[in-house]
C-alpha positions in Angstrom: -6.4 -3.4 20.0 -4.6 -5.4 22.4 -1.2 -6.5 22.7 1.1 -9.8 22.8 1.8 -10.3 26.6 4.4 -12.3 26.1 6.7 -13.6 29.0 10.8 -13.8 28.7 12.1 -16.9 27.2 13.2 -19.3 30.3 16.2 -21.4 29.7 16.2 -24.7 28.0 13.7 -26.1 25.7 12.0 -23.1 23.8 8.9 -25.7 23.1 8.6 -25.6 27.1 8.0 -21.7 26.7 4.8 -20.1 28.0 3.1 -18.1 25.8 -0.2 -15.6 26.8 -1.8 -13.6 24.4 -5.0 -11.6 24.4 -7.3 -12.1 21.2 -8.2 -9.2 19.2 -11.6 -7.8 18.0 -11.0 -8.5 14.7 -10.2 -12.4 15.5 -13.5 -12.6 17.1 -15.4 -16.1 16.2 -12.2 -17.3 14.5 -11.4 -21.1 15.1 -8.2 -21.2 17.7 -6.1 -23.2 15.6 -7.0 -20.7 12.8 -6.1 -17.9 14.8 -2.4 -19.7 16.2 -1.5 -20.7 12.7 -2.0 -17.0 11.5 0.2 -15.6 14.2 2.8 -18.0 13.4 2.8 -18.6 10.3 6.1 -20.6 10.2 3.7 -23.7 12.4 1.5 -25.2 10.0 -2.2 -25.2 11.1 -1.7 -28.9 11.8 0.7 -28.4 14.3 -1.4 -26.4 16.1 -3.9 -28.8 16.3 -1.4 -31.7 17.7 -0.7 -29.0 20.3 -4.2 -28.7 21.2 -5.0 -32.5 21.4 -2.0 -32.8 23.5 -3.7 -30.1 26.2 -0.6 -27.8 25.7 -3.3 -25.0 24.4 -5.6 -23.6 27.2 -8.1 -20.6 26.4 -9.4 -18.8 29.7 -7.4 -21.5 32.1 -9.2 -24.5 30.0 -8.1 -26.8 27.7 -10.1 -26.8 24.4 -10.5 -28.4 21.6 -9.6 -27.5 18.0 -13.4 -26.7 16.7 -13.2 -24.1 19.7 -14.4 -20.5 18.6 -12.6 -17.2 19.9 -14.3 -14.3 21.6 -12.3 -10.6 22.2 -10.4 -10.9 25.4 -10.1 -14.4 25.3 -6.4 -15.4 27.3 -4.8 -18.2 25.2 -2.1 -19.6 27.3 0.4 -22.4 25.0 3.7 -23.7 24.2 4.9 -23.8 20.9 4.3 -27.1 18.9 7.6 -29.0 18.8 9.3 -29.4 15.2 11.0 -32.5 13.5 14.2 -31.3 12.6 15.1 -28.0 12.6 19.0 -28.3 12.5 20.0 -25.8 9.8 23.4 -25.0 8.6 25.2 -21.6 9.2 26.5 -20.4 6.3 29.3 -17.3 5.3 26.6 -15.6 2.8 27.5 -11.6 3.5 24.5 -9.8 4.0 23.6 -6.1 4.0 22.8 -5.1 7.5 21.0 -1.7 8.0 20.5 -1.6 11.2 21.7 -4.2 14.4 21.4 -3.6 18.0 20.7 -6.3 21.1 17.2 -6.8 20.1 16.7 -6.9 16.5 18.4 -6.5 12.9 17.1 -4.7 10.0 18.7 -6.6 6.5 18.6 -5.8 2.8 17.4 -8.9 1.4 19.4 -9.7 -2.1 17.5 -11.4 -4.6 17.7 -15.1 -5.4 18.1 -15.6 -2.0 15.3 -18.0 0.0 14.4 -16.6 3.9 13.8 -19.9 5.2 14.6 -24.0 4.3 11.8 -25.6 2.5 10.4 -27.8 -0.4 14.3 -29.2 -0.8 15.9 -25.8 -0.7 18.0 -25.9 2.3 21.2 -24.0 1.3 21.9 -20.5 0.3 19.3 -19.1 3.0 18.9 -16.2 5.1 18.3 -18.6 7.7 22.0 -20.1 7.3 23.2 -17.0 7.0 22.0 -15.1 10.1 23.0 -18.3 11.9 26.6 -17.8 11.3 26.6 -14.1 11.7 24.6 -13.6 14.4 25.1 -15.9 17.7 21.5 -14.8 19.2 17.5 -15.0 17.0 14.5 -15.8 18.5 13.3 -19.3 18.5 10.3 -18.6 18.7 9.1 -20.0 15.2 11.6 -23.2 15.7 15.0 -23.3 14.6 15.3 -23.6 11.0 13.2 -20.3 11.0 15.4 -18.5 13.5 14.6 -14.6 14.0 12.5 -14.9 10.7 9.2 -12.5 11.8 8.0 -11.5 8.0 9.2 -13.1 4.6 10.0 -11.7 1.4 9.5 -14.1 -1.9 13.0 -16.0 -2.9 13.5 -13.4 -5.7 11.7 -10.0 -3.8 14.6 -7.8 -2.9 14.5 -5.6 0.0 14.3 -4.3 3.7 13.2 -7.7 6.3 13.4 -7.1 9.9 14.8 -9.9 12.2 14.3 -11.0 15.8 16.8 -11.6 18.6 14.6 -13.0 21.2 11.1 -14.3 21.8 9.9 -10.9 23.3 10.8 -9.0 20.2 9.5 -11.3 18.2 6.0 -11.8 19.3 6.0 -8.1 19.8 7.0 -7.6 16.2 4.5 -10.5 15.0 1.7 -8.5 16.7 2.4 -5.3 15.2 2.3 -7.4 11.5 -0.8 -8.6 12.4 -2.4 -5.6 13.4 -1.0 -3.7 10.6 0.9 -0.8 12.4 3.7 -1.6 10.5 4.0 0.3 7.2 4.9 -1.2 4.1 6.4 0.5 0.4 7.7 -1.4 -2.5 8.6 -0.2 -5.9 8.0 -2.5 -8.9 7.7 -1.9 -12.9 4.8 -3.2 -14.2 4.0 -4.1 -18.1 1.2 -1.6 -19.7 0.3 1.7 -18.8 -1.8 1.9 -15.4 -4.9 3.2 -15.9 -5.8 5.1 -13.0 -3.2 7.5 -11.1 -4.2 5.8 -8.0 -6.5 3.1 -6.6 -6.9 0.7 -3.7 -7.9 -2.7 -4.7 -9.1 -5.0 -2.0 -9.9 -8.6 -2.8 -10.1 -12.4 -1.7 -7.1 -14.7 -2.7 -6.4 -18.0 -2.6 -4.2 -21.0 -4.0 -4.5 -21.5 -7.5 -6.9 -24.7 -8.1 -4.3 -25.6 -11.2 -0.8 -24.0 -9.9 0.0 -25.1 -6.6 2.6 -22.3 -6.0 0.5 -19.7 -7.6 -2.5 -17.6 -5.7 -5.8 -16.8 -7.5 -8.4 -13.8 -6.9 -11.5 -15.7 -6.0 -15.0 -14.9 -4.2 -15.1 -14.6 -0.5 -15.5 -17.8 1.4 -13.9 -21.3 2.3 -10.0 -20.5 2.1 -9.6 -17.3 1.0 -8.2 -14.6 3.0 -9.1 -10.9 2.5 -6.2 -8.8 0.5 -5.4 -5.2 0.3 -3.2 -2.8 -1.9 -3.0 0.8 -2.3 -0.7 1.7 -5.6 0.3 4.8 -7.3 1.5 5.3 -10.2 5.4 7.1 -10.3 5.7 7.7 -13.5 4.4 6.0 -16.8 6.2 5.1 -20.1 5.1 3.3 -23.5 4.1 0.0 -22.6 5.2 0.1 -18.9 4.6 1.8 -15.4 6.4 2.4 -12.4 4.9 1.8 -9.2 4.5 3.0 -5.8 2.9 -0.4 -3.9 1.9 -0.3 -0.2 0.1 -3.6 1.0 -2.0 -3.1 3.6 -2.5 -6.7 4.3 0.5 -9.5 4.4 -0.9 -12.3 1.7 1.3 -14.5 -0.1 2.7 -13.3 -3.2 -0.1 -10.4 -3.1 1.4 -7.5 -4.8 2.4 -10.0 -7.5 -1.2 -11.8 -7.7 -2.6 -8.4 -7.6 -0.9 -6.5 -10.4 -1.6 -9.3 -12.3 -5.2 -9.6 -11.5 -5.4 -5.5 -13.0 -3.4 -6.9 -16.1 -0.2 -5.4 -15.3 2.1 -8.3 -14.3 5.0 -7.1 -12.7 7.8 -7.3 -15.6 10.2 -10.7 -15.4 7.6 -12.6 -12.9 7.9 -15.5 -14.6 5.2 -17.4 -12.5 2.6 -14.8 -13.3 4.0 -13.2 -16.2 5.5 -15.8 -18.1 8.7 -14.4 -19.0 11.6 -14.4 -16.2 13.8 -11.2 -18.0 13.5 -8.1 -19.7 15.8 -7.7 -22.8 16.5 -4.9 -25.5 14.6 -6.9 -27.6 12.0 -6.5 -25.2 11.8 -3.0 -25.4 13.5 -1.8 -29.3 12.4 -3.6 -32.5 14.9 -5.0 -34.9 17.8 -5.7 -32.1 19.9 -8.5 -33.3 21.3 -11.5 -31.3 24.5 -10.1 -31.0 23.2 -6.9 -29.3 20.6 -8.3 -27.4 21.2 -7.6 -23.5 19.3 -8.7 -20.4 18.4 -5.9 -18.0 17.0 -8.3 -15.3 16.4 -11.7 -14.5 13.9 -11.8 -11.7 10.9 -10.2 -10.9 11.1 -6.1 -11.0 9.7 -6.3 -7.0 11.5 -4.8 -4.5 10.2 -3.7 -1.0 12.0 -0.3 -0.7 10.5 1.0 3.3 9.6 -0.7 6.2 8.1 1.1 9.3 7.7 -0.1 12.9 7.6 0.6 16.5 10.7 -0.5 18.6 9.5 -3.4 20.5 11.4 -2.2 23.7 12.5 1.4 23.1 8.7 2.3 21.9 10.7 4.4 18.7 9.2 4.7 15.4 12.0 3.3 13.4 11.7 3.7 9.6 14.1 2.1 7.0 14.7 2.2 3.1 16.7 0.1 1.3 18.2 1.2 -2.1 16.6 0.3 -4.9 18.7 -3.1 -6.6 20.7 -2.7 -9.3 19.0 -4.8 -11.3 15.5 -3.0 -11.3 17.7 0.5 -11.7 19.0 -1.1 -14.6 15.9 -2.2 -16.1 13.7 1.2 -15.5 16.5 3.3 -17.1 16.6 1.0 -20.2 12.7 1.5 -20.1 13.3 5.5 -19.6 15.3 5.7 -22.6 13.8 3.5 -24.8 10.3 4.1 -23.8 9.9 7.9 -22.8 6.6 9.2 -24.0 
């Protein structure tokens, strides 16, 4: 498949920046604010199509318009839309840093902590916090989402790979999109998986009566195609520990997918209902007193994260320990639960 050909950054303005790129088979037909909005997923689709009326998109040397269609091997040539205000404060949050050289950083995302500002969270983010540890991210997705190439969910812990520059980053964003880069998460489900292994492929979409939930829905208008491959680890009465490796990068799929085989992941409180897992939860006839809470976020964490170096060519491969918290709340459901 082909490759971002993406130029250095030049000084000054980042919105000013050139940037080619070479459409892919599988984009083929694709609408070309569609297609920019899904490589960047930190520019709203709209965006996109501001940059377009305002000729700063060209496909083969041409302007275009938005309704334009994408063949393979199309050139796109653009500049990045520019945002409102993308001022964010740095903030002295310590972070877990696996890995750090001139190019890119490799973190151990705690839970409870948001990547990016948004919806009137703008504190306490691993946005702020790269910002004051770090004095160079890319820019390439504006400021207030500096060096931020993937996201994890606010309450997801695990391994999240960072930017330094432009280069990396659109080099990164391609290998995301074109799914060399190899995903593992862990998670403890409720109920006992059925089969040792499957992979379930669907179509998801937002939920039509939960804004900030997705739905598994019929192909068409909206939906975007979804993969998973799980294994089951190891099962226990009522519960099952899970090997998850999403083949495709959908919001909130491994969540929306468990769910969708009735096996919520335990303490997802948007799809579960129920934000913890207790004694009570798991041993009958535990009083007040006694009760204690194993974890109070979803049992999610994304343990391995594989990629090629963007300037070295290395396969790099990282694994971030298992939180406490999910540690905590499998060996509560290995003691109490053993079949």
């Amino acid at each position: 498949m082909a490759e971002f050909e993406l130029e250095p950054p030049p000084p000054g303005d980042p919105t000013q920046e050139t940037i080619r790129l070479v459409v892919e088979s599988r984009a083929h037909g694709w609408r070309v604010d569609h297609y920019l909005s899904r490589l960047y997923p930190n520019f709203s689709r709209g965006a996109f199509q501001r940059a377009i009326d305002e000729q700063a998109v060209k496909v083969n040397g041409l302007v275009v318009k938005t309704s334009r269609r994408l063949r393979v091997n199309d050139c796109i040539e653009f500049h990045l839309p520019e945002q409102a205000d993308q001022s964010v404060v740095p903030e002295d949050i310590p972070l877990d840093v696996m890995y750090d050289d001139e190019w890119l950083i490799v973190i151990n995302k705690q839970a409870n902590m948001i990547v990016h500002p948004g919806r009137g969270n703008y504190r306490g983010t691993l946005t702020g916090a790269l910002q004051f540890h770090f004095d160079k991210l890319s820019d390439v997705a504006g400021k207030h989402r500096a060096g931020i190439v993937h996201r994890l969910d606010r309450d997801t812990s695990g391994v999240l790979v960072v930017a330094k520059d432009n280069v990396v980053h659109g080099h990164l964003s391609s290998q995301f999109e074109q799914r060399t880069v190899e995903k593992e998460y862990r998670a403890l489900v409720w109920g006992e998986v059925g089969f040792d292994r499957d992979y379930l492929e669907t179509h998801v979409r937002v939920s039509l009566r939960n804004r900030e939930r997705m739905m598994v829905c019929a192909p068409g208008t909206n939906s975007r195609h979804a993969a998973t491959y799980y294994e089951v680890i190891e099962r226990f009465r009522g519960f099952s520990w899970m090997r998850l490796c999403p083949q495709t990068g959908r919001t909130h799929q491994l969540r929306v997918h468990m769910h969708h085989i009735g096996h919520p992941i335990v303490a997802d409180k948007l799809y579960e209902g129920r934000n913890s897992l207790k004694l009570s939860d798991l041993v009958e006839g535990v009083s007040e007193e006694q009760d204690t809470t194993f974890i109070h976020r979803q049992a999610l964490h994304a343990l391995k994260l594989c990629f090629d170096h963007p300037i070295t060519g290395k396969r790099m491969e990282f694994e971030a320990p298992i939180a406490p918290d999910i540690l905590a709340a499998l060996e509560a459901v290995k003691q109490h639960r053993r079949k």
